[in-house]
N, C-alpha and C positions, 0 to 999 in steps of 0.2 A: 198375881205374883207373890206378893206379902201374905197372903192367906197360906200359900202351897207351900212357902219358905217356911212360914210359922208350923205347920203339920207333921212335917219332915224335924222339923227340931223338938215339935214333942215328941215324934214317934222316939227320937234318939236320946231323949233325956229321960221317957218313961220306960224306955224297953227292959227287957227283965236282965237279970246281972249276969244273966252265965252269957249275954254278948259280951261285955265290956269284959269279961274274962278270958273269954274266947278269943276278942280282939287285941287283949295283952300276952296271949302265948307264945305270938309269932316272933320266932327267933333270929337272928341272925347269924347264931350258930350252925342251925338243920338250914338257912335259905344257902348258906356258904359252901355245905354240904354237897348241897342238890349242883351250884354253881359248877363246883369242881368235877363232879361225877357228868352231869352235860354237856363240858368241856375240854373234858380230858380226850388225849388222842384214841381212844379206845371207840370213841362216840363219830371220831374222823371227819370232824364240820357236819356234822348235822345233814348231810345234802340232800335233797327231797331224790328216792330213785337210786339210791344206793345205799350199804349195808348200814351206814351211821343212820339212817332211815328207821331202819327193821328196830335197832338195840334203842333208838329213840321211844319211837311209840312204844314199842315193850317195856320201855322202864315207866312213861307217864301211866300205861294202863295199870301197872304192876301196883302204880303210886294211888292211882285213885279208888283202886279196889279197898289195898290195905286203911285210905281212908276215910270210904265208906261211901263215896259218890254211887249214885246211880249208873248203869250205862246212859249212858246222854242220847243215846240213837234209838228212836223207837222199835230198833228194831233187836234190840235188848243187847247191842254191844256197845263197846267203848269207841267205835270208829264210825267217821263220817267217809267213804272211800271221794278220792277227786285224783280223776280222770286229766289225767296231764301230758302233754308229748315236750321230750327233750329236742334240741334242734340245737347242734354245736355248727357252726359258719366257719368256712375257711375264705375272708373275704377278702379282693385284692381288685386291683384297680386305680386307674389314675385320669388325672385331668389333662389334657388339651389347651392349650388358652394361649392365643396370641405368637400361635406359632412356636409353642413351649410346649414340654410336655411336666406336669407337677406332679411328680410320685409321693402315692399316700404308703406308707411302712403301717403295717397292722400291729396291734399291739404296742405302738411305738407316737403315733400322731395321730392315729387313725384306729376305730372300732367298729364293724358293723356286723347287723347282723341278717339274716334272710328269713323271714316269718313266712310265707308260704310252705308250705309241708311239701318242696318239691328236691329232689337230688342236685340239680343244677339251675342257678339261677342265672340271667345274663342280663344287664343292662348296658346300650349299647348308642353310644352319642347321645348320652340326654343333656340335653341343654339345662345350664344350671341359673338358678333365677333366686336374688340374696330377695326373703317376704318379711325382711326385719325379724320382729318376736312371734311371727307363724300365729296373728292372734285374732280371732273374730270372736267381739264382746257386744252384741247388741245394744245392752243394757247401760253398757260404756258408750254408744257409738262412736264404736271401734271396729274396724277391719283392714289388715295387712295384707289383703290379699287383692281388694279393689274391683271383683269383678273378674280378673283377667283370668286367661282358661292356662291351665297350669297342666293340662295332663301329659302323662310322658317325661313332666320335667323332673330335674333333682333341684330340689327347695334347701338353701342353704336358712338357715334361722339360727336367733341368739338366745338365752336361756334366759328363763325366767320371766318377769311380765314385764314391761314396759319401765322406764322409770321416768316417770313424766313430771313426778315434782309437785305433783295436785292432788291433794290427799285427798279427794271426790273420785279417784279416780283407780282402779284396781288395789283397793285397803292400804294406798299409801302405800308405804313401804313393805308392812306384808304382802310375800307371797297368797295369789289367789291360786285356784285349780289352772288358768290358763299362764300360769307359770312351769307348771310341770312337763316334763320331757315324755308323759304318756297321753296327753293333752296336745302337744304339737304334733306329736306324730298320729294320733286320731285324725286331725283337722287336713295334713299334708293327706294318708290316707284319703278323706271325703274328696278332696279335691282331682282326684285321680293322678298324684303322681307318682314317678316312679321312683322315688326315693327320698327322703329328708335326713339332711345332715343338722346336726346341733354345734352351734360353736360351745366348745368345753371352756367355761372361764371360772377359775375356782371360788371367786369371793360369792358368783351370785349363786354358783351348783352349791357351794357349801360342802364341798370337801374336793380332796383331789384327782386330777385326770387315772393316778393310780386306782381308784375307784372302779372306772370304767372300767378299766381291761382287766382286774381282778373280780370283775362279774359279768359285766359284758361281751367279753374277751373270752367267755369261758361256755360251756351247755348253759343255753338258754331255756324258759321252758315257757310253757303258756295250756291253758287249758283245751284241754280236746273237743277238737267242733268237728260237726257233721262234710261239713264241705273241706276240712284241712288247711284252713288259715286262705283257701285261694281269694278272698276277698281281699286281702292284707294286701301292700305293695310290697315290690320288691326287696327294697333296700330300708333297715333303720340304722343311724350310724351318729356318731360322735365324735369330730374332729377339735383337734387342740389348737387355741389361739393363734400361735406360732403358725404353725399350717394354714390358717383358715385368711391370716394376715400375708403370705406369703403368696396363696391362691387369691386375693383377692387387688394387691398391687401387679399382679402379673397382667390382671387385667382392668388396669388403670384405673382403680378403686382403693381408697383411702380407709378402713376401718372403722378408724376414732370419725371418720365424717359418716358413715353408713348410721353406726351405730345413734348418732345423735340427730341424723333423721327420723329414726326408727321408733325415737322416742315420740315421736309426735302422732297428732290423729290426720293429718296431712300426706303421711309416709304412702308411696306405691310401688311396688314390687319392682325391683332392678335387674330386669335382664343382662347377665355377663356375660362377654364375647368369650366365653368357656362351654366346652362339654364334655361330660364325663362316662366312663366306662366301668364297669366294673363285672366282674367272674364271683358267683355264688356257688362256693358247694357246701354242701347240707349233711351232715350224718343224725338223721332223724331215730327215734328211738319213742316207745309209748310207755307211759310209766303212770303206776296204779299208788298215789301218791292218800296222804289219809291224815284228814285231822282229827284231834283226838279230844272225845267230848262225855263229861260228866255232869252230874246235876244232884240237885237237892231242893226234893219238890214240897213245895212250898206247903204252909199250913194250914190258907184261910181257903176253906173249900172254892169262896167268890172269887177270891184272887191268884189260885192258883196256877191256872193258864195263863197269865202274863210271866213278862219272866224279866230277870237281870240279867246279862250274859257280860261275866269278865273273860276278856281277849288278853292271848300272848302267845307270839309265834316261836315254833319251837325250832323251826330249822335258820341254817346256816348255809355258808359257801363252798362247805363240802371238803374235796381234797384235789388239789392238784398236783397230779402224776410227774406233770413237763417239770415244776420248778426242783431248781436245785436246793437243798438241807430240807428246812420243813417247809413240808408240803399240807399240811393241815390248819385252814381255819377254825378256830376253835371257838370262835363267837363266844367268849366270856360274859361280858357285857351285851352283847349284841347276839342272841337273847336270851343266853342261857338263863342271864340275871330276869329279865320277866317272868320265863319258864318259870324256875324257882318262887317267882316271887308268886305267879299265877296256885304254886302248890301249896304254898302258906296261908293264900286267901282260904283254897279249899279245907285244907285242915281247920282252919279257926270257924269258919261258917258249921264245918260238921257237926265241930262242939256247941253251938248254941243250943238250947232247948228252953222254950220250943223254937220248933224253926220260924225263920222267917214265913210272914203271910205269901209272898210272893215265890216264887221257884226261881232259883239261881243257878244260872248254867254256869261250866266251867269250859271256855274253846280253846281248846291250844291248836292251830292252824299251821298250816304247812307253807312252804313257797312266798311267806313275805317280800324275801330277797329276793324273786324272780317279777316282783311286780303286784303283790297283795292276791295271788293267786287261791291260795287255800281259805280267808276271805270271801273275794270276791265268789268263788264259787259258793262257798255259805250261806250268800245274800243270797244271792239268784237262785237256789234250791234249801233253802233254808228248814230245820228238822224244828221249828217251832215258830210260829206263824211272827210274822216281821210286826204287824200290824198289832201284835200282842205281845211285843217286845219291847219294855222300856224304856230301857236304858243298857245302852256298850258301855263299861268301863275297861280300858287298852294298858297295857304294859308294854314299854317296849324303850327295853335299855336303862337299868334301874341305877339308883345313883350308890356308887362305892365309896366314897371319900368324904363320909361321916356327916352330922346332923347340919341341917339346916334352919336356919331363922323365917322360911322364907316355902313357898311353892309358886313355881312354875306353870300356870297354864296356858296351854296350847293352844292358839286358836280362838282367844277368848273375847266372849261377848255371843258365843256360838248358840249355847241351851241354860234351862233353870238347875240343871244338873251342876253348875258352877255357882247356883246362890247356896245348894246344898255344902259342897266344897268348903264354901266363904265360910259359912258357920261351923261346920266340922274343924274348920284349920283354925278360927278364932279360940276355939274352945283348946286346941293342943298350945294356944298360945305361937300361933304364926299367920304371916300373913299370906295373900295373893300379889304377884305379882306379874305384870306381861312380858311374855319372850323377848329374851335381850338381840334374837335376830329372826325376828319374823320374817325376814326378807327369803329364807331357806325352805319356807313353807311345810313344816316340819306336820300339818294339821291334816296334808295332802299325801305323807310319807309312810305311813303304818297303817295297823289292818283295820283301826275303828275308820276309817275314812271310806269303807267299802259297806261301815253299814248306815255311818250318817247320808252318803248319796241314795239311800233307800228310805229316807228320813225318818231313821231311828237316833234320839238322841245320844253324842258319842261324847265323851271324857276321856283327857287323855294329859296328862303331868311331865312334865322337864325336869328335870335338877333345881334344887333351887339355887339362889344366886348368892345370899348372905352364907357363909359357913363359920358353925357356931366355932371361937377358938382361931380364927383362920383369918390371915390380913383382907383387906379389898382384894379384890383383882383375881382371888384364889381360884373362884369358881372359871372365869374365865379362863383362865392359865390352863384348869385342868381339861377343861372342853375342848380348847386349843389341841391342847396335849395329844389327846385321844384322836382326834381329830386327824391331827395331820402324822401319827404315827401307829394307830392301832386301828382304826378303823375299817371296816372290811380289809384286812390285813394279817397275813397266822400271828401276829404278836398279840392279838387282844386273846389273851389268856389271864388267868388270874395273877393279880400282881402281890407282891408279897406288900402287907400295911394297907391293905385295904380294909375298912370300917364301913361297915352293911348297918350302921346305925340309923343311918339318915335313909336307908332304902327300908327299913323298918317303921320308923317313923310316915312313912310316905305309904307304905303297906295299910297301917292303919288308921289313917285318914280314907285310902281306899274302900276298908273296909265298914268305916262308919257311914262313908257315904252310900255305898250298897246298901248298906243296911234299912238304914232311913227308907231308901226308894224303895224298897223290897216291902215294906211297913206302913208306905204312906197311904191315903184312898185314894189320893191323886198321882195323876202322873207327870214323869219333867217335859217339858216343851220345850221349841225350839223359841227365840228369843226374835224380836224384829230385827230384819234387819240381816238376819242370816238366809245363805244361799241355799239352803233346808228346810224351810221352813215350809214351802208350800209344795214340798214333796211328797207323794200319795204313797202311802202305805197299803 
């Protein structure tokens, strides 16, 4: 570890100047630029499968031509094509229980959706069965499920991973993978049921019920398989606290007491004297969705088949027709600002000469927001062998509201790609620091986490927390902020007083630490300890 960290800091201390030149170009002027131009209503949210699509791709190819990238696709273009089908749910349905009937209002307490690629779906008296946090952890022995045959039923479960209080036990308070809401519903899936509902509770989702139904609530999408999602169960869905408390004293079930079973390795699955119904219709649609990919192939004849690949998703939540005033998400922050920020890396890498030893890809991916889709698809057909892939470096949601003392790592303790980090950020004169809410599992929520489960090492930065000029508390306040009012939401547009300083700074740290990796004779590794580590490439 100290040899690979010490190589990686000569490679960056002797590299020739037109890096260090290169990596002071990046502006905050041209990233603010690009911000506005990706977010403007012209661009109409970004949506994967409609025309903000088309003007999308066509401005990034537009951009990596003029700046000299390679086609990134062997097949001498700028596009990786991914093979997507939209699936909009008109989902309705209520519960039974105790001689009551509990109406679920869609859009309102209730979101679901129907992943079979079928016209009509119907689920019809399933019996509903609360499996606590839906969680099997071997490795923790841990299981929510107990055995018991669950198929046919609707699996009521609470978000996120356990909170048991034992820091030996799912990363403490960090979110692990079996916190995640595409993790439950994998597991209900295996299980054969017909449906799994997630209790919405915002402190541990990490943002609000609004959330849901301004993406969920909305064309779904998912990539295109041979059989048409028929493996999939009927029903995924998300119900809010309220509701789920409501449904659950209807039938003679206490919440706050469920929940604090649930926390335990003792917990078994709670049959309720409830069954539920619900009516699926489907307006399915197939869309030829496309991530957008450059390079700049490397120098050292030995090392040029390995590769660096920086990640940032270009799309957004598109435009909704139904709502009243604007109907346009305009993903400012979320991701226009990585977009940008991904195009800055590639202009300053252009400029070096000579190039880097290594070849640096540039991914801009599609369908983040539908579930790391444009990603995921990457990994699993990947246009440069995974196995000869370095290192992910991930963009996604850059920081606006000026310099910081301080970075943010995600997930950390993950790969050596953060001793690199350590020494680049020491050298800018800042420091590391751990996620102020790892509990949101933020390491499980972006596209580099579709190539670390393929175990390629993945990097990936927060805001940091100290800002230079700025009381305590600022940084929180403004995450808060974002948080509970711009977030997947059409307000997150550019704000007027925004300072791209501190997302510049953070740029190049970025870029020093590609750099290095790109130059080193070794490569980063995953670290003890991490759930990647013994993942076959």
């Amino acid at each position: 570890m100290k040899r690979y960290v010490a190589v990686l800091a000569v490679a960056g201390l002797f590299g020739c100047g037109g890096a260090k030149s290169a990596r002071e170009s990046m502006s905050a002027a041209s990233m603010l630029n690009n911000i506005k131009k990706l977010s403007s209503d012209e661009f109409e949210g970004r949506g994967p499968g409609s025309p903000g699509e088309e003007k999308t791709v066509q401005f990034l190819i537009e951009q990596f031509r003029r700046i000299g990238l390679e086609p990134g696709n062997p097949d001498s273009t700028y596009v990786q094509q991914v093979p997507l089908v939209g699936i909009t749910s008109q989902v309705t349905g209520s519960i039974q229980v105790a001689g009551k009937r509990v109406e679920l209002h869609p859009l309102q307490d209730f979101v679901g959706v129907g992943r079979p690629q079928k016209e009509s779906i119907e689920v019809k008296d399933s019996g509903i069965v609360f499996v606590g946090y839906g969680v099997v952890a071997p490795e923790y022995n841990w299981d929510d499920y107990k055995g018991v045959d669950l198929k046919g039923k609707t699996l009521l479960m609470l978000v996120n991973d356990p909170p048991t209080g034992d820091q030996s036990l799912f990363k403490g308070k960090a979110m692990t993978y079996y916190g995640r809401w595409t993790y439950k519903y994998d597991i209900a899936n295996e299980k054969g049921a017909a449906g799994a509902i997630i209790v919405h509770e915002t402190g541990p989702a990490g943002y609000p019920f609004e959330v849901i139904t301004g993406s969920r609530g909305r064309e779904n999408f998912d990539i295109a398989t041979p059989d048409k999602n028929q493996n999939r169960m009927p029903l995924e869905a998300w119900v809010t606290l309220d509701k789920a408390k409501e449904l659950l004293q209807a039938a003679g079930q206490d919440f706050d007491a469920l929940k604090k079973q649930a926390a335990t390795r003792e917990f078994k699955p709670v049959p309720l004297k409830a069954k539920a119904s619900f009516q699926i219709k489907n307006q399915i649609r197939e869309v030829q969705s496309r991530n957008v990919v450059g390079k700049l192939t490397g120098s050292d004849p030995k090392l040029r088949d390995e590769y660096v690949i920086y990640t940032a998703h270009w799309d957004h939540l598109g435009r909704d027709e139904t709502k009243q005033g604007d109907q346009i998400f305009n993903g400012a922050v979320d991701n226009a600002s990585g977009t940008a920020g991904l195009l800055e890396l590639a202009q300053a890498f252009a400029g070096v000469s000579p190039r880097p030893k290594r070849t640096l890809v540039f991914l801009s991916v599609t369908a983040e927001e539908k579930g790391l889709l444009g990603a995921r698809y990457y990994a699993d057909n990947p246009l440069y062998p995974l196995n000869r892939t370095v290192a992910n470096i991930n963009m996604d949601s850059m920081n606006p509201w000026g310099k910081t003392e301080d970075l943010v790592v995600v997930g950390k303790g993950q790969s050596t790609l953060e001793d690199v980090l350590a020494a680049v950020a020491k050298e800018q004169g800042r420091t590391l620091v751990d996620e102020p809410t790892p509990e949101k599992g933020f390491y499980y929520r972006s596209d580099h986490f579709e190539f670390a489960k393929k175990g390629v090492p993945a990097l990936y930065l927060e805001n940091g927390e100290r800002y230079v000029g700025k009381p305590a508390g600022f940084s929180e306040q403004k995450r808060d902020e974002y948080t509970n009012k711009d977030y997947h939401k059409v307000s997150d547009e550019v704000k007027p007083g925004w300072d791209l300083a501190g997302a510049v700074d953070d740029l190049k740290v970025l870029f020093e630490v590609g750099y290095r990796v790109a130059q080193a004779d070794t490569a980063p590794q995953w670290k003890q300890g991490s759930e990647f580590k013994n993942v076959k490439r």
